[in-house]
C-alpha positions, 0 to 999 in steps of 0.5 A: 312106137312109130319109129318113122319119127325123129323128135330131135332133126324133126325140131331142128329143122322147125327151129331154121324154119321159124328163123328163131334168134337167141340172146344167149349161148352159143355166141358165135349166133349160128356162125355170124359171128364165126371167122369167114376162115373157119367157115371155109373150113367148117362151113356155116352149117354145123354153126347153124345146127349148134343151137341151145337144147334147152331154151333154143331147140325147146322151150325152157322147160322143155315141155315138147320133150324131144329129148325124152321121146327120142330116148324112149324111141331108142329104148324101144328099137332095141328092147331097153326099159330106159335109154339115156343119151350121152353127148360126152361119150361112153367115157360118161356113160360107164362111169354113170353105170359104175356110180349106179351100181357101186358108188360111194364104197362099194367094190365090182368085178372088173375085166382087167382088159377094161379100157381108160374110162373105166379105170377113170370110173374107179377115181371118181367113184372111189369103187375097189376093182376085183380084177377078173384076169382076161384069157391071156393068149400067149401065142397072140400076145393080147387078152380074151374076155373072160368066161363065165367060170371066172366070173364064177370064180370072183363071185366066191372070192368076193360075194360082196361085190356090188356087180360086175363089169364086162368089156364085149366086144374087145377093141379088137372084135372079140366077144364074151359069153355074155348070156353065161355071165349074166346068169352067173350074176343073176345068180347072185341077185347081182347086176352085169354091166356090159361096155359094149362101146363097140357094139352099138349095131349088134342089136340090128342083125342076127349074123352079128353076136349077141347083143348085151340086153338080149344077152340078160345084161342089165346096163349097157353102154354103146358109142354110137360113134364108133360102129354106128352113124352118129358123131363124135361123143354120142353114147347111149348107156340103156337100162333093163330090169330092176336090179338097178333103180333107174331114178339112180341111175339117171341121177348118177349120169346127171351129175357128170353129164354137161349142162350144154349138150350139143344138139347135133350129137343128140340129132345124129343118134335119132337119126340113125336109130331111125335109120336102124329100125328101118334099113338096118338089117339090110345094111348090115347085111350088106356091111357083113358080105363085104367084110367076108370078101375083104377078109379073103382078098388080104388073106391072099397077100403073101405073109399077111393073116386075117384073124378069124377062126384062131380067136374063137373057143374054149380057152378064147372068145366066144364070138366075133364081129367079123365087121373088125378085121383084125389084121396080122402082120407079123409073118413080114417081120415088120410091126403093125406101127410100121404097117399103119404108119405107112398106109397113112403116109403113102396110101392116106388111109388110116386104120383103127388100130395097131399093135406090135403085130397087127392093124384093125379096119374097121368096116361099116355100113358107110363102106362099100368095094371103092373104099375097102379097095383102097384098103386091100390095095394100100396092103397090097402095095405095103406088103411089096415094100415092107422089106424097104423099112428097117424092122422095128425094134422088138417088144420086150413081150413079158409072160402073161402072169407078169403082166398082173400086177398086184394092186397095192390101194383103191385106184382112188387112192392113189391118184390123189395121193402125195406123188414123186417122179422117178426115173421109169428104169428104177420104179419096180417094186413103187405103187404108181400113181397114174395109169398108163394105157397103150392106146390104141386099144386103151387097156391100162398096163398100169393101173393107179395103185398097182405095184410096178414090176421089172417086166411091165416096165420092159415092156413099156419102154420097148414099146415106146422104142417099137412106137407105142402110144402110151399118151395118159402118162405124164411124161410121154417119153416114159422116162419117168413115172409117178409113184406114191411117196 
């Protein structure tokens, strides 16, 4: 295919050459009718490009099928029988895969350190998890993906299960044998459905790990969003094989995806895959030697740990993208709260993740020495006055055997369940009736329908204390909970 074209800007742009107007949505009538100050802040381009999909961009019946061409452009750049895009995000795009598969009620093989989506995924499609138990890694305190002998495993105790859900990479880079878990599921005759939100790149250089389709995965959901170029929302969920109909499937998406797409985001997509096809390997390339030299400039701050090798082997991951710089603070006493808190305070440099210990850059191709400079610098500059801010409070790290809990009913069930609140201190031994996620990265430490303990509850009211976000429980504060009656 001819990967120079991009169906969608391509249009767009046509559409403000033409000077079309539309008697109907969006009303602000690309920005006329907009508040000149919002357009001070916004400015009049992003209204001007907000325009109908169908009936605007395209005709009413969509006859040119820019949407469609570009789909099957993007099918085509990473080796995908079928690519559907997304404007609500990979949230979307895994509950689809999840219906497609196990919908109704059917049961799948989950990844415990799946992230909220998918536990939302289990609600709407009334689907019985089988827990695979990640890795626990107890000196880091956070989980890898779990092994093929695993999924092995949960296959003999539950043959009947629809497929399997895997999360690679992790929120924090880490990878599964992906290609060992889809034979163990091809096995079977089962399908693997792979959450690879953060690696939507992996398909466009051989120095990053082994991207889910060529790993033998037959459904794969990225987020453009987040290691690619795109905006905000934008997620591709792509097909292969024929363990899942694919009519299904779309019909599946359909009914969760908005019947008012926005324009740009389906724009943005193009536009990088475009991007990707014919520069990406060099941009990756570049993005890949300046993570390797950021890496060893941090290394050299005094109590400051670049993870990198200690998360690889048998017992851990199986790969890494080494464009996640996964930072450990632990050494300087001080929390990884404490540390991003503070590079945003004083250095106005934020960072996507923290945890009791540690702090995740996440580099791109848009990153060159200025910005990680910053980056490097504003560590720099932490680690001289950490010492000036009160340790944080410590978490109340419980073993890794506490931290699985017993699930009681269908995740389904007990959310929509009658419910009480009760104070947090005194809900061991009650089915909660919400998750509750730690975010970021955004695993669930509970999930609706498990059986609250002692030690998940200590964990999550120190952390709270620590500065933990747990922003899906009803009550912020975690002083209390909601259980089922």
């Amino acid at each position: 295919m001819d990967h120079s074209e991009a169906p969608i800007p391509t249009a767009l742009a046509e559409y403000h050459e033409l000077g079309r107007y539309g008697f109907a949505p969006p009303g602000h009538r690309q920005g006329r009718g907009t508040d000149p100050r919002l357009l001070d802040v916004l400015g009049r381009q992003p209204f001007r490009d907000d325009v109908l999909a169908s009936g605007g961009l395209d005709d009413r019946r969509s006859t040119h099928g820019y949407l469609s061409r570009a789909e099957e452009l993007m099918a085509d750049a990473v080796g995908a029988d079928y690519s559907f895009f997304s404007t609500c995000g990979s949230s979307l795009s895994v509950k689809a895969a999840m219906m497609a598969v196990a919908g109704g009620d059917g049961s799948l093989l989950v990844g415990r350190d799946s992230h909220k989506s998918i536990v939302a995924g289990l609600i709407f499609a009334g689907v019985q998890p089988r827990w695979i138990t990640p890795r626990w890694d107890a000196q880091q305190h956070f989980s890898h993906p779990p092994s093929p002998q695993q999924v092995a495993e949960e296959w003999e105790r539950h043959p009947d299960a629809a497929g399997a859900l895997i999360v690679s990479p992790s929120p924090y880079g880490t990878c599964a044998d992906l290609s060992g878990i889809a034979q163990v599921c091809h096995e079977r005759g089962k399908p693997l459905i792979v959450d690879e939100a953060w690696g939507a790149h992996l398909p466009f250089h051989p120095d990053l790990p082994t991207w889910a389709m060529n790993a033998g995965a037959d459904l794969c959901v990225v987020s453009v969003h987040k290691m690619g170029a795109g905006f905000e929302q934008g997620s591709v969920l792509h097909q292969q094989g024929d363990l899942v109909d694919q009519d299904h499937l779309s019909a599946c998406a359909d009914l969760l995806m908005t019947t008012s797409p926005n324009v740009m985001v389906y724009a943005a997509m193009d536009g990088w895959r475009r991007q990707m096809v014919q520069e990406g390997h060099e941009l990756l390339g570049a993005a890949l030697e300046l993570a390797y030299t950021v890496r060893e400039q941090i290394e050299r701050i005094p109590d400051v740990e670049v993870l990198d090798d200690e998360l690889l082997g048998v017992e851990a991951s199986h790969d890494l993208d080494r464009l996640q710089v996964l930072i450990d603070v632990a050494g300087t006493g001080r929390s990884g709260y404490q540390a991003a808190d503070w590079l945003r305070r004083h250095c106005l440099v934020d960072v996507g993740m923290s945890d009791h210990r540690r702090i995740l850059a996440t580099l791109s191709i848009a990153d060159d020495t200025s910005t990680v400079g910053r980056l490097v610098a504003g560590l720099r500059s932490w680690r001289r006055t950490a010492y000036d801010v009160s340790a944080a409070p410590p978490v109340d790290l419980p073993a890794p055997a506490d931290l699985e809990l017993e699930s009681e009913r269908l995740p389904r069930d007990a959310f929509f369940a009658p419910t009480e609140t009760i104070e947090l201190k005194a809900a061991a031994g009650r089915i909660s009736a919400e998750q509750l996620t730690p975010y970021p990265p955004g695993i669930p430490a509970v999930v609706p329908g498990e059986r609250l303990n002692d030690a998940v509850i200590d964990y999550l009211r120190s952390g709270i204390d620590a500065g933990m976000n747990v922003p899906d429980a009803a009550d912020k504060t975690l002083r209390t909970v909601r259980v089922v009656v």
